[in-house]
Legacy VTK file of the C-alpha trace (Angstrom):
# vtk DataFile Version 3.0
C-alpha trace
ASCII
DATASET POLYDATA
POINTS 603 float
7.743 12.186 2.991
8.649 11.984 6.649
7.170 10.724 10.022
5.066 12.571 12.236
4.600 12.004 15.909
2.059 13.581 18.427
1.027 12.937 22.247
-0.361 14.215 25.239
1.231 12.055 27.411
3.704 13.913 29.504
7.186 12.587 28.061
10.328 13.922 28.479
12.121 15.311 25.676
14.965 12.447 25.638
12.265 9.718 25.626
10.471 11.594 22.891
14.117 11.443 20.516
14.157 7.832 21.464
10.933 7.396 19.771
11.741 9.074 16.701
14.812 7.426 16.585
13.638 4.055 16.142
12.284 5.061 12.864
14.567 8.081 11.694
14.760 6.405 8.188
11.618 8.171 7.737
12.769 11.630 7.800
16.872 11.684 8.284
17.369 15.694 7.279
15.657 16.818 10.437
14.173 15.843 13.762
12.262 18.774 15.131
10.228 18.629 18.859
8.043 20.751 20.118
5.824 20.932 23.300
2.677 23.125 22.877
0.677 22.959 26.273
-0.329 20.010 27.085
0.759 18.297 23.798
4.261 17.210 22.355
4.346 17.287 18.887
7.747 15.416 16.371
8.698 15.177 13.234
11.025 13.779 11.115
11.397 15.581 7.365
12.711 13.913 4.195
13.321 17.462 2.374
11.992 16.754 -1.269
10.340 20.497 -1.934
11.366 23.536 -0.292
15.064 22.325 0.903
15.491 25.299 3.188
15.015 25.198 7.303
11.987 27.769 7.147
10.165 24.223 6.040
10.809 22.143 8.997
8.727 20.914 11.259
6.875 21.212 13.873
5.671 24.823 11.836
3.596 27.168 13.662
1.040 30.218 12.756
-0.976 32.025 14.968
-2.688 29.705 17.368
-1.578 26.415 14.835
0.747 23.704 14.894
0.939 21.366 12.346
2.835 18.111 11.975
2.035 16.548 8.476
3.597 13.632 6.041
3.647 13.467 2.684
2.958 15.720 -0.708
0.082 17.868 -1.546
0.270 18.340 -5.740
-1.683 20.908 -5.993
-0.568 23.280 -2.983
0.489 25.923 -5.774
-3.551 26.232 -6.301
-4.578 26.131 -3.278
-1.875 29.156 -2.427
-2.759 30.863 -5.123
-6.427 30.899 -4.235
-4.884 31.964 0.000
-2.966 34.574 -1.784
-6.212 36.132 -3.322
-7.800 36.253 0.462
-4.943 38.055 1.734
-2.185 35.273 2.862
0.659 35.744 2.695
3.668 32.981 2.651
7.157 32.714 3.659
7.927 29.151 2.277
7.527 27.470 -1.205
6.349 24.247 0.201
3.170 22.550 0.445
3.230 22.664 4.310
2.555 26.285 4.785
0.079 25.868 2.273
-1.400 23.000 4.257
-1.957 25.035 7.659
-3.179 28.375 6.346
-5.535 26.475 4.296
-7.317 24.926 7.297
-6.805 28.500 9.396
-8.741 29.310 6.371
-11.304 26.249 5.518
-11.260 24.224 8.693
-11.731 20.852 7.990
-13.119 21.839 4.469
-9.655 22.079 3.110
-9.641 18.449 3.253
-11.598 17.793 -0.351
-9.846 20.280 -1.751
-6.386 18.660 -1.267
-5.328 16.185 -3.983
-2.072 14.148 -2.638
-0.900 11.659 -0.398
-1.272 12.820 3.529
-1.147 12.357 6.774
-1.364 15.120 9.282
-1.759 16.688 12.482
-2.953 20.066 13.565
-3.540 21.806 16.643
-5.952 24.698 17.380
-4.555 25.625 21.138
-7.822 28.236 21.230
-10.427 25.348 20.707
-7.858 22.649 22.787
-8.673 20.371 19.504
-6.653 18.382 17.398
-7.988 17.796 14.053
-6.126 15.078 11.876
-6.374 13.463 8.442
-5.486 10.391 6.173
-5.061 10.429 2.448
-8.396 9.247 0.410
-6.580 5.834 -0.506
-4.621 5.126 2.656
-0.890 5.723 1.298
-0.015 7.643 3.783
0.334 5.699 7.054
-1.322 7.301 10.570
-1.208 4.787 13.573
-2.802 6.190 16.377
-3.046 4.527 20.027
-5.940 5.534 22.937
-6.212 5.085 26.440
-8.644 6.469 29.079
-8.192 10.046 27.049
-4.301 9.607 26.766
-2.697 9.030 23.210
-0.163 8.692 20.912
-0.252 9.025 16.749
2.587 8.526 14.833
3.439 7.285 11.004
4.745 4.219 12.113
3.776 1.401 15.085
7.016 0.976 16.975
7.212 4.162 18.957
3.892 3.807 20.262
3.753 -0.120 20.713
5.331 -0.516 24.337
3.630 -2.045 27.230
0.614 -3.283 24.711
-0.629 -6.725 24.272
-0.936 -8.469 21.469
-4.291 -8.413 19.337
-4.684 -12.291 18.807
-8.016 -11.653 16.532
-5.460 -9.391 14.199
-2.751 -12.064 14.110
-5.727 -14.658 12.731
-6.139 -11.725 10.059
-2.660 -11.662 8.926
-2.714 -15.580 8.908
-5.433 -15.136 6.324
-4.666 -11.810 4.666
-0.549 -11.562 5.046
-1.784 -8.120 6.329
-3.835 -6.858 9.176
-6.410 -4.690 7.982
-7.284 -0.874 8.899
-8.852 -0.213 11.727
-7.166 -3.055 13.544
-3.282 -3.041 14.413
-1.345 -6.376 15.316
-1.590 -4.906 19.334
-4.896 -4.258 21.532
-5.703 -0.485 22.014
-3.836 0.694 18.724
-5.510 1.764 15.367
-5.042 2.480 12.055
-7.239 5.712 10.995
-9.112 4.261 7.531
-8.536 6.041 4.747
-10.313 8.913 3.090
-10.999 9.934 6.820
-10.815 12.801 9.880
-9.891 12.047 13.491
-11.112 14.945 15.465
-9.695 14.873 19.453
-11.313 16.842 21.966
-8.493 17.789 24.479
-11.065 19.123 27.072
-13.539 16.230 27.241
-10.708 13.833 26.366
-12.706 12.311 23.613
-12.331 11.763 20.122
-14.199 11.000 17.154
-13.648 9.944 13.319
-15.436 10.775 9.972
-15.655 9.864 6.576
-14.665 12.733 3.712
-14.490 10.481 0.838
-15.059 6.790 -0.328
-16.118 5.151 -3.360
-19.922 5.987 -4.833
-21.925 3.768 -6.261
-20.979 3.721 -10.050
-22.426 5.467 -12.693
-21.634 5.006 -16.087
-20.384 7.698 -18.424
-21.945 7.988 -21.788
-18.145 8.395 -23.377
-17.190 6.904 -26.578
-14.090 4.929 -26.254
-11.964 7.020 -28.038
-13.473 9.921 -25.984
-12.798 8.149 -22.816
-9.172 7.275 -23.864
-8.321 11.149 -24.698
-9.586 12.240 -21.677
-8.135 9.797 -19.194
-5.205 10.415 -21.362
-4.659 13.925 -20.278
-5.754 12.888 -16.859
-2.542 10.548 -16.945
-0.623 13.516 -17.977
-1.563 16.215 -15.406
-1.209 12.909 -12.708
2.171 12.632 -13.722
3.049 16.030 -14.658
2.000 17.727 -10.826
4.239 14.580 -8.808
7.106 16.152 -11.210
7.163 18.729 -8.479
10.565 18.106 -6.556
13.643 20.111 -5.718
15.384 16.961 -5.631
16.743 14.636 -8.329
14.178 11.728 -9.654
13.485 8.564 -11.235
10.741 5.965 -12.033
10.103 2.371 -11.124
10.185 0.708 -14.514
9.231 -2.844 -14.936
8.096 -5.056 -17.983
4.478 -4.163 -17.182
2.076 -1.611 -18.774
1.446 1.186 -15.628
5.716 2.002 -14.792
5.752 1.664 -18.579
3.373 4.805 -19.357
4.289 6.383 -16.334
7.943 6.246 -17.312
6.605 7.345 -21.042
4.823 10.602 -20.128
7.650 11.238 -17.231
10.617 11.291 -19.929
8.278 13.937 -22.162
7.723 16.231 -20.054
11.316 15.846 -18.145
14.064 18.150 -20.028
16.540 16.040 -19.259
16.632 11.950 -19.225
15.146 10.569 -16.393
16.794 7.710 -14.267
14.491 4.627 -14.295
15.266 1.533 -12.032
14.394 -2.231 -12.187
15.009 -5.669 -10.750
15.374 -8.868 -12.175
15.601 -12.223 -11.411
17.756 -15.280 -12.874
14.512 -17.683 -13.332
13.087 -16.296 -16.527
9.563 -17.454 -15.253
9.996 -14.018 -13.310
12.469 -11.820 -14.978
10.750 -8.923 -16.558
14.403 -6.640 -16.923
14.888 -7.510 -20.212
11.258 -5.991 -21.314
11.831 -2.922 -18.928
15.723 -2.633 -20.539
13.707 -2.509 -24.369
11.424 0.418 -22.888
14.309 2.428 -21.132
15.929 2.309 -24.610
12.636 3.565 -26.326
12.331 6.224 -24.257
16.061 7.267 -23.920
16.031 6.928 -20.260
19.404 6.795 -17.645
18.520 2.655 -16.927
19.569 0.698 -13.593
18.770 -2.632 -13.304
19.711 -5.362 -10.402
19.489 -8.731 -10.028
17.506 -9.816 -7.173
18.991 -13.373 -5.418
18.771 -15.574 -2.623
21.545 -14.261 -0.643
19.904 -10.857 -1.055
17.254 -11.763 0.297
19.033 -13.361 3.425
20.423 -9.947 3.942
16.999 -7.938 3.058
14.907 -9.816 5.877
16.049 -7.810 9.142
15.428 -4.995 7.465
11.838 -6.354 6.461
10.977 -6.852 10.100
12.662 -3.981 11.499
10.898 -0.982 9.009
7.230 -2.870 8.326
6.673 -3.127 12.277
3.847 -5.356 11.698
3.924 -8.975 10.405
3.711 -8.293 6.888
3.918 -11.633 4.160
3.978 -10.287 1.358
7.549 -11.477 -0.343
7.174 -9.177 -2.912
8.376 -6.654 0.119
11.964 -8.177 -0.920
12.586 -6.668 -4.292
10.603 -3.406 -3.658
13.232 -3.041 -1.065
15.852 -3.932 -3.352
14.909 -1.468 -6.085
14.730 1.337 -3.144
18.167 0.133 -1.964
19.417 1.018 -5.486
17.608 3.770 -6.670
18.903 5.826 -3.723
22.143 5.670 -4.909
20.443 7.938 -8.088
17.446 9.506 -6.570
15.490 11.009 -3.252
12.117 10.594 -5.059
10.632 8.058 -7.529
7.267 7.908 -9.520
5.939 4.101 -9.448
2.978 2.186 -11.828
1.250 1.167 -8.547
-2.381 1.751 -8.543
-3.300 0.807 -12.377
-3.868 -2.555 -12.083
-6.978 -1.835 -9.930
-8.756 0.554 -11.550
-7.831 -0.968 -14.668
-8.630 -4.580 -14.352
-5.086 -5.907 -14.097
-5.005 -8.549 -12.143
-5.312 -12.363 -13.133
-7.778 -12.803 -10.302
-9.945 -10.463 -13.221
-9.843 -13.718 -15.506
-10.879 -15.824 -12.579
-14.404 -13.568 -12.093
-15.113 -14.184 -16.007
-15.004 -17.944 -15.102
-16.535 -17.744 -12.151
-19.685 -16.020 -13.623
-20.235 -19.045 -15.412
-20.350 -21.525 -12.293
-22.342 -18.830 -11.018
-25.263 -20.319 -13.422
-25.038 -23.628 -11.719
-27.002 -24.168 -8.274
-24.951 -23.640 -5.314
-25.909 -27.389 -4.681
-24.835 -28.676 -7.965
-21.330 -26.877 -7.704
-20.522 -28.550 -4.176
-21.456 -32.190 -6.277
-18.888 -31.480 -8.342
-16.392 -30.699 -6.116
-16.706 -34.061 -4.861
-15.877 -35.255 -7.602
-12.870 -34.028 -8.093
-10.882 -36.879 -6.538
-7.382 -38.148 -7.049
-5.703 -34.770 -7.901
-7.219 -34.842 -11.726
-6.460 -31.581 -12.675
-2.891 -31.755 -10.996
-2.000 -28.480 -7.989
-4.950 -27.231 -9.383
-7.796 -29.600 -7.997
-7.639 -28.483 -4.139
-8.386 -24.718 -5.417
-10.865 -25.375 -7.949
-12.907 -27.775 -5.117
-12.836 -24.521 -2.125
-13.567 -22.504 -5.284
-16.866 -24.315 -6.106
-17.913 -24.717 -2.718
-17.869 -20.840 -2.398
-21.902 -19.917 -1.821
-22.205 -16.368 -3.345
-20.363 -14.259 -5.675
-19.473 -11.841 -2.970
-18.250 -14.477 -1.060
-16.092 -15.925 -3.652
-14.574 -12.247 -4.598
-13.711 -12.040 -0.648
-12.088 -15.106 -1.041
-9.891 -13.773 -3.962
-8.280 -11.462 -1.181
-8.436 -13.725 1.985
-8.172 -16.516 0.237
-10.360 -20.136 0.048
-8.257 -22.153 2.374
-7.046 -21.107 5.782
-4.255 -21.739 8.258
-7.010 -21.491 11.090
-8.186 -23.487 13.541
-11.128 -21.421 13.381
-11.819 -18.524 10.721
-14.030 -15.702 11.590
-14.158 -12.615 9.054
-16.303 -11.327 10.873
-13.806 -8.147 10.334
-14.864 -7.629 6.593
-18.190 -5.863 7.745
-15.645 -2.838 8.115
-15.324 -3.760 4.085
-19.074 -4.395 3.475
-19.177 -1.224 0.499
-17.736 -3.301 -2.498
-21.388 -5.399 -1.942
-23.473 -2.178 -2.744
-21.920 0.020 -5.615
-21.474 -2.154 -8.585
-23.799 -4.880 -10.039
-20.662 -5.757 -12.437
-18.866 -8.627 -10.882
-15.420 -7.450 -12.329
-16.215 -3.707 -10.854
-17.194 -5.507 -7.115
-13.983 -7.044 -7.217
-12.020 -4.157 -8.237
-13.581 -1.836 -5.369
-12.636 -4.332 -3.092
-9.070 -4.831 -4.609
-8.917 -0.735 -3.909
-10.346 -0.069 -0.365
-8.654 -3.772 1.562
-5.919 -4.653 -0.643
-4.054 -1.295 -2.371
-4.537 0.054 1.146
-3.251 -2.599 3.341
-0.912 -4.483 0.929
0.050 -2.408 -1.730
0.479 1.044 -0.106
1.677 -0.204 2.961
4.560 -2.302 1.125
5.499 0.517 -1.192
5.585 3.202 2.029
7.997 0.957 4.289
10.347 0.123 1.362
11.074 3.158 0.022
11.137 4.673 3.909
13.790 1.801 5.173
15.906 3.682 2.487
14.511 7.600 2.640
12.914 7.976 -0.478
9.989 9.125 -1.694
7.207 7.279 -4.123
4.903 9.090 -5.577
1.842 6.603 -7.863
-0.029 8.853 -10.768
-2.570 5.928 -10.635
-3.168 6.645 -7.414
-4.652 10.132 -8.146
-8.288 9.920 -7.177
-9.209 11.742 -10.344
-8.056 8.895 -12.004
-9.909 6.350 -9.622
-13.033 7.756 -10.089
-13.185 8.541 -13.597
-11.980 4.742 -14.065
-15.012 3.556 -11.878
-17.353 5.524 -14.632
-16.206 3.568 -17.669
-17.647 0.518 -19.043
-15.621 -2.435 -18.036
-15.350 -3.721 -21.610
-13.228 -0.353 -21.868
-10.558 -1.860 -19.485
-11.364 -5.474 -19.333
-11.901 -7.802 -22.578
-10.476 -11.391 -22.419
-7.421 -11.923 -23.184
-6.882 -8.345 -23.092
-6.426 -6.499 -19.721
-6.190 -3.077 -18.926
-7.803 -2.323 -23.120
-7.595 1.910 -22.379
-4.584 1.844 -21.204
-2.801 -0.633 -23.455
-3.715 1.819 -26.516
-2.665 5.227 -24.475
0.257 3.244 -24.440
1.023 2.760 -28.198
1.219 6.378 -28.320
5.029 5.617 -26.642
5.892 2.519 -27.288
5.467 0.162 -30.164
2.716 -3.008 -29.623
4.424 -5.598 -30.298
7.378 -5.003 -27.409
5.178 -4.419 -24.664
2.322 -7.588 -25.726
4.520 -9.579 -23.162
2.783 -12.002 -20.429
2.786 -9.777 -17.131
4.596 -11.553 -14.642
4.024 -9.385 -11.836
6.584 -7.926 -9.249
7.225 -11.437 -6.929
10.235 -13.448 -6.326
10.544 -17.700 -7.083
9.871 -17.953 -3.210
8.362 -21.354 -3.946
11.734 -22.965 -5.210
13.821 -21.151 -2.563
11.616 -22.729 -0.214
12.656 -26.296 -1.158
16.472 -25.569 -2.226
18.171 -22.869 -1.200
16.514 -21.093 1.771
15.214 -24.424 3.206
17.532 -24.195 6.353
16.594 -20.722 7.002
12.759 -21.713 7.011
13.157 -24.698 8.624
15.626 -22.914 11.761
12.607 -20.216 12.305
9.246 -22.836 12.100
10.212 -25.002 15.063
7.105 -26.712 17.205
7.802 -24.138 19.786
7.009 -21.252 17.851
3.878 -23.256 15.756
2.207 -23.608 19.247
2.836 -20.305 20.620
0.541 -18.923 17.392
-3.206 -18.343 18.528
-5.250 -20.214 16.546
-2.674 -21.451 14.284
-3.917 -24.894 12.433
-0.262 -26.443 13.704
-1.220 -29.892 11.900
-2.556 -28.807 8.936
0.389 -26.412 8.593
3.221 -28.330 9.118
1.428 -31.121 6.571
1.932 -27.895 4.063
5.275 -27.662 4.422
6.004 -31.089 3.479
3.730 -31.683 0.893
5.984 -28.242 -0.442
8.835 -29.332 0.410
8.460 -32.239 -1.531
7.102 -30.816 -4.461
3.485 -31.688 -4.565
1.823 -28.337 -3.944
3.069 -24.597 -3.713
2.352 -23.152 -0.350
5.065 -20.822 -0.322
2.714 -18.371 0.665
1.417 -19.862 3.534
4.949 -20.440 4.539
5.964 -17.478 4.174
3.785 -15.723 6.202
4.892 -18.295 8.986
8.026 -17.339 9.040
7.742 -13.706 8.774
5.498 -13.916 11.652
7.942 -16.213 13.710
10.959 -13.277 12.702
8.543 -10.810 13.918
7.645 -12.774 17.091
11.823 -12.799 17.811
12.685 -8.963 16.751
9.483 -7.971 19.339
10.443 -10.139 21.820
7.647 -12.999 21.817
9.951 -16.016 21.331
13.502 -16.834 21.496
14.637 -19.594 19.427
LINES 1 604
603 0 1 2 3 4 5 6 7 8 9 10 11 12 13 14 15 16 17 18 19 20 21 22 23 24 25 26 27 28 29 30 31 32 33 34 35 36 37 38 39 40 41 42 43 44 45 46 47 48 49 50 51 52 53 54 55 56 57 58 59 60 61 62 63 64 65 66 67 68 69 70 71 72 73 74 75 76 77 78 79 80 81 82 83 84 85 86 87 88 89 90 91 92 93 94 95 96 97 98 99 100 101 102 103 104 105 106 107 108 109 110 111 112 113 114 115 116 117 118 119 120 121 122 123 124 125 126 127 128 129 130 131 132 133 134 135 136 137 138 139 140 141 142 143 144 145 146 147 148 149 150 151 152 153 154 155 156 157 158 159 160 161 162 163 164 165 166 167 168 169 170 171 172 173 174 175 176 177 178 179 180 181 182 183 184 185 186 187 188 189 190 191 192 193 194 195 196 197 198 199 200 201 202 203 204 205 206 207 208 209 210 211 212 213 214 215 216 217 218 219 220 221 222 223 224 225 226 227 228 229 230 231 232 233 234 235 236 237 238 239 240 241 242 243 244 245 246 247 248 249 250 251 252 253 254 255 256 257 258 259 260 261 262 263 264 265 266 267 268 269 270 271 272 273 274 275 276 277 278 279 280 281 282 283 284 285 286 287 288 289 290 291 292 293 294 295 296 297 298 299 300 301 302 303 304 305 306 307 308 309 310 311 312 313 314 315 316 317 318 319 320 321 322 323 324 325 326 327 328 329 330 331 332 333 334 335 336 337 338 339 340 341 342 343 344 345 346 347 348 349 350 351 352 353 354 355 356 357 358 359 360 361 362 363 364 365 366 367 368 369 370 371 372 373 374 375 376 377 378 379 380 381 382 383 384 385 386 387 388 389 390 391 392 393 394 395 396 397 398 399 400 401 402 403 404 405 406 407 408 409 410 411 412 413 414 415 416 417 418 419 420 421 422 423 424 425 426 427 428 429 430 431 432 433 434 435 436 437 438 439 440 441 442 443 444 445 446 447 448 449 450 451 452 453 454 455 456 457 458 459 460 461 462 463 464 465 466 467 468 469 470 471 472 473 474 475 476 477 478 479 480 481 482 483 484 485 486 487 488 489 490 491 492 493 494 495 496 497 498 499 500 501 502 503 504 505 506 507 508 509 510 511 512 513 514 515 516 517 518 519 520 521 522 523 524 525 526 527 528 529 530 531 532 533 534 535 536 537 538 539 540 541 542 543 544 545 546 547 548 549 550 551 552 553 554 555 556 557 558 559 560 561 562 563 564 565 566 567 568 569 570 571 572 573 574 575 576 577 578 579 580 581 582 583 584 585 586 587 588 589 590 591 592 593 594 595 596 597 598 599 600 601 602
């Protein structure tokens, strides 16, 4: 993985360095500039295949220049099917591979690329620069525009001077802890969706973006379950086996959950040697999954690290939060992914991870929540909004306020939105008016738990998930690759029934029984406790200072839109113990850290 940089305003070279600089953790074995007419192109390589200098970047052929980020798994096809038309190569790396492939294809080699991408490529015969983002968005491409000048890069701080702030995305974040693709946290700056092509016309100075791949409406396959479980099976396998490709040493993320768990299985048997896995724990048991992920390691005779995530960690982790995510970014489980990437470098340059499963596989407890909700469903939308007034007097404990925003939710799309922006809001005034950009998860499914799950994989994985995972293994130069991830596996998941992933009481079914084939029942039937830290308690005990130094009235009031009452009556009612809203705080604060590191306020 590495960071890629391209503009056609006219720089000079020093200026260009300093830009790359600011986020050389992306790429620290070499920074390589080139000017190509009118255009300067950068990079910044993390050497994982092909160590040698022949594969650095900017790389140039005939009237090409690419720029590109991230791994192509099958390139050995691909240049096997290049050889047989003639090509000829003088690397062993998927980058070669990449640009004679669109000499080639054009813009066709796009579908035929299965891997995690972001790239740039210049035809100085046509003046046109033709770029492209990975089908699930976990590559990052940033990308600013201005009366026909521009900048892209992989990350937003090199192209984020002299722009003003996007107050509409900052009421996004409040809601999300994210800001969603297309928008960026500043005006005039974009994110390039996912599973699409940004096409700039250097002539006419105009660009212009298109769609190569997004989820179809579903179709069910006529597989028997056990049919269905051998062949995503072997899909698993080949995921797995193809990010294997490395000429540097690697390791898996291993936790006490089912995805790192079969991952880490099918990793260690088709690795000759025992792989290095890597975990964090915590001291509250409520979220300490390293003794579970300590029982697998032993199972399948891996090389186990494990680290014990604390407070004072994450005192020292939070700098480095705001300085590598760019954006305001609030989701804490940021903290222990870059923990685990902090300690796994010490091992590894590249790392497989579980992430993806719990999407296409019904994972999530927000899963259980749909089953119940397809009951209230049955009642009349003015029936449920009775009954949420009488819910008085806290009866059901924290619970009440969620259940009451829960049953005043009109529609079942609206209520599976709500799972990801949530029921209650820090605004003054909410407008998600932004979700159109999401509108597909309403048209492909007529399964509630399938709706959900689309919309779990084009807003969430791609704005939470992949963007958390990217920056925290960057900050530290290393390189994740998800099997899950593979779109093979996304779509074939989308074909089977639900009640082959979802029963109750029983998440992710398929997978669960693939996983038997590893690992014994009865040690991985453990409650899932998912990858987040006891931010709630260090809220009240012993991070309260820290919180409380960084919310001042100051800051609350320089927020757009910002609900400062109905915030600040949050943080007592947490502080004191009567809710959790350690989410909502958190959030806060990372945006008031971001607002100092960027210059907006000054405590």
């Amino acid at each position: 993985m590495c960071g890629i940089y391209v503009t056609n305003i006219p720089f000079v070279e020093e200026e260009v360095k300093n830009k790359l600089a600011s986020i050389q953790f992306r790429g620290p074995d070499n920074t390589g500039i080139q000017k190509k007419g009118d255009l300067t192109f950068g990079h910044l390589r993390l050497a994982i295949v092909d160590l040698d200098v022949r594969s650095n970047q900017p790389m140039q052929f005939e009237e090409f220049t690419i720029v590109f980020n991230g791994e192509i798994y099958n390139f050995a096809a691909i240049k096997e099917e290049l050889i047989a038309l003639g090509h000829t190569f003088r690397t062993t790396g998927d980058t070669e591979v990449l640009l004679k492939g669109y000499r080639q294809w054009g813009e066709k080699i796009v579908p035929k690329l299965n891997g995690m991408f972001a790239f740039a490529i210049y035809n100085a015969t046509s003046n046109k620069l033709f770029c492209s983002r990975d089908r699930l968005g976990v590559k990052p491409f940033y990308f600013s525009w201005s009366n026909g000048k521009f900048e892209i890069c992989s990350q937003l701080r090199p192209i984020c001077q002299n722009k003003k702030l996007n107050e509409a995305a900052i009421s996004m974040y409040l809601d999300c802890t994210y800001i969603p693709s297309p928008f960026t946290i500043f005006q005039d700056v974009h994110k390039l969706p996912p599973g699409n092509n940004l096409e700039i016309d250097l002539t006419t100075k105009r660009y212009s973006i298109s769609k190569y791949w997004d989820l179809e409406p579903v179709k069910i396959s006529k597989l028997t379950y056990d049919e269905a479980k051998e062949k995503l099976h072997e899909l698993i396998q080949d995921a797995v086996k193809i990010r294997l490709q490395a000429d540097v040493p690697f390791g898996t993320f291993l936790s006490g959950g089912i995805d790192s768990a079969l991952v880490s299985s099918i990793a260690s048997k088709i690795s000759k040697e025992p792989i290095h896995t890597f975990t964090i724990g915590f001291k509250d048991p409520k979220y300490d999954e390293s003794k579970i992920a300590g029982r697998f390691a032993t199972i399948i005779n891996s090389q186990h690290f494990e680290t014990i995530c604390k407070p004072e960690d994450i005192m020292k982790l939070i700098p480095k939060l705001v300085s590598v995510y760019d954006e305001p970014f609030g989701d804490s489980s940021a903290l222990p992914s870059l923990l685990l990437n902090k300690m796994a470098k010490q091992q590894v340059t590249m790392a497989l991870s579980g992430d993806g499963g719990d999407e296409s596989f019904l994972g999530y407890n927000h899963f259980d929540w749909v089953s119940k909700f397809k009951m209230l469903l049955k009642m009349p939308y003015y029936l449920r909004v009775l009954t949420s007034h009488l819910l008085i007097f806290d009866v059901l404990g924290k619970r009440t306020e969620p259940l009451k925003r829960i049953l005043k939710t009109k529609s079942k799309h609206d209520f599976i939105a709500g799972i990801f922006v949530g029921y209650n809001s820090l605004l003054k005034n909410r407008n998600l008016d932004w979700l159109s950009f999401y509108n597909g998860f309403k048209k492909n499914s007529e399964d509630l738990h399938q709706t959900t799950a689309d919309l779990n994989i084009k807003l969430w994985l791609e704005n939470d998930s992949n963007v958390k995972v990217d920056r925290a293994s960057m900050a530290y130069s290393v390189e994740i690759r998800s099997p899950f991830l593979d779109y093979r596996i996304i779509e074939l998941a989308r074909t089977l029934p639900v009640s082959y992933r979802y029963q109750k009481g029983r998440k992710k079914r398929i997978l669960r029984d693939i996983l038997k084939e590893y690992i014994p029942e009865d040690v991985f039937e453990q409650p899932k406790k998912g990858f987040s830290v006891p931010m709630d308690s260090w809220i009240r005990n012993e991070l309260k200072e820290e919180f409380l130094q960084n919310l001042p009235d100051a800051f609350l009031e320089q927020v757009p839109n910002l609900n400062v009452p109905k915030f600040k009556k949050m943080l007592q009612n947490h502080l004191n113990g009567k809710q959790d809203y350690s989410s909502y705080i958190w959030r806060v604060y990372v945006l008031s850290k971001w607002y100092q590191e960027f210059g907006y306020f000054k405590k």
